[in-house]
C-alpha positions in Angstrom: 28.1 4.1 22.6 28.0 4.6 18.7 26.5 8.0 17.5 24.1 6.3 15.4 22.9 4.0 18.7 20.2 6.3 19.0 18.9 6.4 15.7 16.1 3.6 14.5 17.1 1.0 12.2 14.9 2.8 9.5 16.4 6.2 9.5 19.7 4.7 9.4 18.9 2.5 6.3 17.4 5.8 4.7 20.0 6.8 3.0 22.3 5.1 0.6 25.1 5.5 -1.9 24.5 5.7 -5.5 27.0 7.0 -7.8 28.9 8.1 -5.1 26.3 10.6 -4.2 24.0 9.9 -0.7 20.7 9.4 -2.4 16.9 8.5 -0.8 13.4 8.4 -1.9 10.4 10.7 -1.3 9.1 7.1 0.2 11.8 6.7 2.3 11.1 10.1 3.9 7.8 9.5 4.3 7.9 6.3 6.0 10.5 7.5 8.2 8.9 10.9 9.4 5.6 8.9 9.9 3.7 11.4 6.8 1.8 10.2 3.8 3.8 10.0 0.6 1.4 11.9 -1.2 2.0 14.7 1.1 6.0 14.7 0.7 5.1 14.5 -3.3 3.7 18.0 -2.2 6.3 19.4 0.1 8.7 18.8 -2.3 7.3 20.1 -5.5 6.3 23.5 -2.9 10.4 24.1 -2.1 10.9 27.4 -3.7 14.5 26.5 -4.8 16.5 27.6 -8.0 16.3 25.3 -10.8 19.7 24.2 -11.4 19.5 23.1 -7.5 16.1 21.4 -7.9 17.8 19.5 -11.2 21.0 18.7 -9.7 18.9 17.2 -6.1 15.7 15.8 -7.1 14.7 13.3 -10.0 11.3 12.3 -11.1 10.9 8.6 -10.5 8.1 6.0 -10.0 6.9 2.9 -8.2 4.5 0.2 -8.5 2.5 0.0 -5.7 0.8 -3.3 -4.0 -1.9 -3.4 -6.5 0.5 -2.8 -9.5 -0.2 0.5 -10.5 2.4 2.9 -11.5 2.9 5.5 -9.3 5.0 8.7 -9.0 7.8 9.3 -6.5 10.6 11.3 -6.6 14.5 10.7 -6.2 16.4 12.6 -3.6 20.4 13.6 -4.0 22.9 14.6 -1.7 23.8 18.3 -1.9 26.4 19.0 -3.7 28.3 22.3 -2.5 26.3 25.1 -0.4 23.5 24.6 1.1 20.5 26.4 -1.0 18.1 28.1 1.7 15.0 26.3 0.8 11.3 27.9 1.1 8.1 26.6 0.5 7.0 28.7 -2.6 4.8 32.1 -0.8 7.9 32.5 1.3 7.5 30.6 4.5 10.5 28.5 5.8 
């Protein structure tokens, strides 16, 4: 058996390659972990991470939804390096 048997077809389409880098989309993630996107907007603008690491990993993007309105997402890159220790901003992991 293949490592990745186990995982759903729509975690393993979650992530793919751009630029070389592994890349997915704040939609993506929410669709796979079963959360509103609006909500994973929020988690991800509340990580208490260093600036040049929140540059470097995240990018401001947008969608149109079904009823073509523009809508905010946000572009998520493979770490490059270290691993940052991440918080939500008051501390908590």
């Amino acid at each position: 058996m293949n490592n990745a048997d186990h995982i759903p077809t729509l975690a393993r389409n979650a992530v793919f390659i751009a630029d070389r880098r592994p890349v997915t989309t704040s939609q993506i993630v929410a669709e796979v972990f079963g959360k509103s996107h609006k909500d994973v907007l929020r988690a991800i603008r509340d990580l208490d991470t260093p600036p040049d690491f929140s540059r470097r990993n995240f990018a401001p993007a947008e969608y149109t939804d079904a009823q073509g309105k523009k809508r905010p997402a946000d572009i998520l890159a493979g770490i490059i390096g270290e691993p940052q220790p991440a918080t939500r901003k008051g501390g908590a992991r």
